[in-house]
C-alpha positions in Angstrom: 9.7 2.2 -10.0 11.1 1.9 -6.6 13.7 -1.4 -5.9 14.7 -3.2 -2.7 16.4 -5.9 -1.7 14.2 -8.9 -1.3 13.8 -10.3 2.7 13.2 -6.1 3.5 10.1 -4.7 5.2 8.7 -2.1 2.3 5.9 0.4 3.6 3.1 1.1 1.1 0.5 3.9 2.2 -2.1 6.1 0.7 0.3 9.4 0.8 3.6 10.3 1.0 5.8 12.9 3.2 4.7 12.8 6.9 1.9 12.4 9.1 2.2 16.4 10.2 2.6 17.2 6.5 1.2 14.6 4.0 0.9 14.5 0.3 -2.2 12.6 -0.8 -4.2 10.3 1.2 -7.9 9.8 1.0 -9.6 13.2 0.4 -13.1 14.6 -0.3 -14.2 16.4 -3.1 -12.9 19.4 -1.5 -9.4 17.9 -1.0 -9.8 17.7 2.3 -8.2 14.3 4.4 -11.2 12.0 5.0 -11.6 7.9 6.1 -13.7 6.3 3.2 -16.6 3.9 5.0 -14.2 0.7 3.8 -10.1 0.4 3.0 -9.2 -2.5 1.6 -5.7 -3.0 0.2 -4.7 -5.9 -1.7 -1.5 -7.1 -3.2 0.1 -9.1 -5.2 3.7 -10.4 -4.3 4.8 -11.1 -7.9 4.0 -12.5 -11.1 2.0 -15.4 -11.0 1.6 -14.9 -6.9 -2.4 -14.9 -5.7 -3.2 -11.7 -5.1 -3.8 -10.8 -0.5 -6.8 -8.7 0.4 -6.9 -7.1 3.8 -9.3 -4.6 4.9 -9.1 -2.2 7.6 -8.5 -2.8 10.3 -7.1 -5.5 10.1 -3.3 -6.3 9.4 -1.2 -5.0 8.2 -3.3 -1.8 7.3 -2.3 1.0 10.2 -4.2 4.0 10.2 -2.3 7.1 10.2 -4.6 9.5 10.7 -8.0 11.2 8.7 -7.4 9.7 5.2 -3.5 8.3 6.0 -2.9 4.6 6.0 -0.1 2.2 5.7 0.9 -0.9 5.2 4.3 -3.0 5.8 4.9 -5.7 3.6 7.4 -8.4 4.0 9.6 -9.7 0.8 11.0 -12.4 2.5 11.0 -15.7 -0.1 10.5 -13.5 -2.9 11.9 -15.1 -6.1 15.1 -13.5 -7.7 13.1 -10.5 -9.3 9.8 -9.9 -8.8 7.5 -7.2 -9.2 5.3 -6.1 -6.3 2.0 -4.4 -7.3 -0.9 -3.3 -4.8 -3.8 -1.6 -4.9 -5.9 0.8 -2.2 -9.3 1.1 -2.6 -11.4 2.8 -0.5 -15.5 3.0 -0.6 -18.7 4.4 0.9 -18.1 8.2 2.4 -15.1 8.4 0.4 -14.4 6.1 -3.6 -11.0 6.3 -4.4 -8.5 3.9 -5.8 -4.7 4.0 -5.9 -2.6 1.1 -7.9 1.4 1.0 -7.9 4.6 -1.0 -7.8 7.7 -2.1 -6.8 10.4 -4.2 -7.7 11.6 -6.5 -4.5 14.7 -8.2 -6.1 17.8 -11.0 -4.9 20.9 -9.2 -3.2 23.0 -11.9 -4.9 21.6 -11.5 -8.8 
């Protein structure tokens, strides 16, 4: 699981590598890039924290391109350690779901 130091902008998105060469993303049964009907992405900044929806397009979901999308989240105020999990979850043309983590923790532990 990916750490950083807490008050840090941390990008979340649907793939990895770049735009011109990316690694997962949305994709049809074909594996080809493709924008589900809905994107919603929701996270939750720590235990105990409620739990922020957001659905494209609004903020802070930025499409990438076909099937890319990111999100910047801000770990200002979180406590001491806390761990970060989020969720994408596309449906309609495209139903897929991704969950992960991260660890935003204190630079004075």
């Amino acid at each position: 699981m990916n750490t950083y130091l807490a008050g840090n902008i941390v990008r979340v998105a649907t793939y990895s590598g770049t735009t011109a060469s990316p690694v997962g993303g949305f994709q049809d049964q074909n594996g080809v890039p493709a924008d589900p009907t809905v994107i919603t992405m929701s996270y939750r900044p720590g235990p105990g924290a409620s739990v922020i929806s957001a659905v494209y397009p609004a903020a802070p979901i930025i499409r990438d391109g076909t099937g890319l999308y990111h999100a910047d989240l801000d770990t200002t105020g979180t406590s001491p350690s806390a761990e970060w999990t989020y969720l994408w979850d596309g449906t309609g043309a495209i139903q897929a779901a991704a969950a992960n983590a991260f660890i935003a923790t204190s630079p004075f532990l």
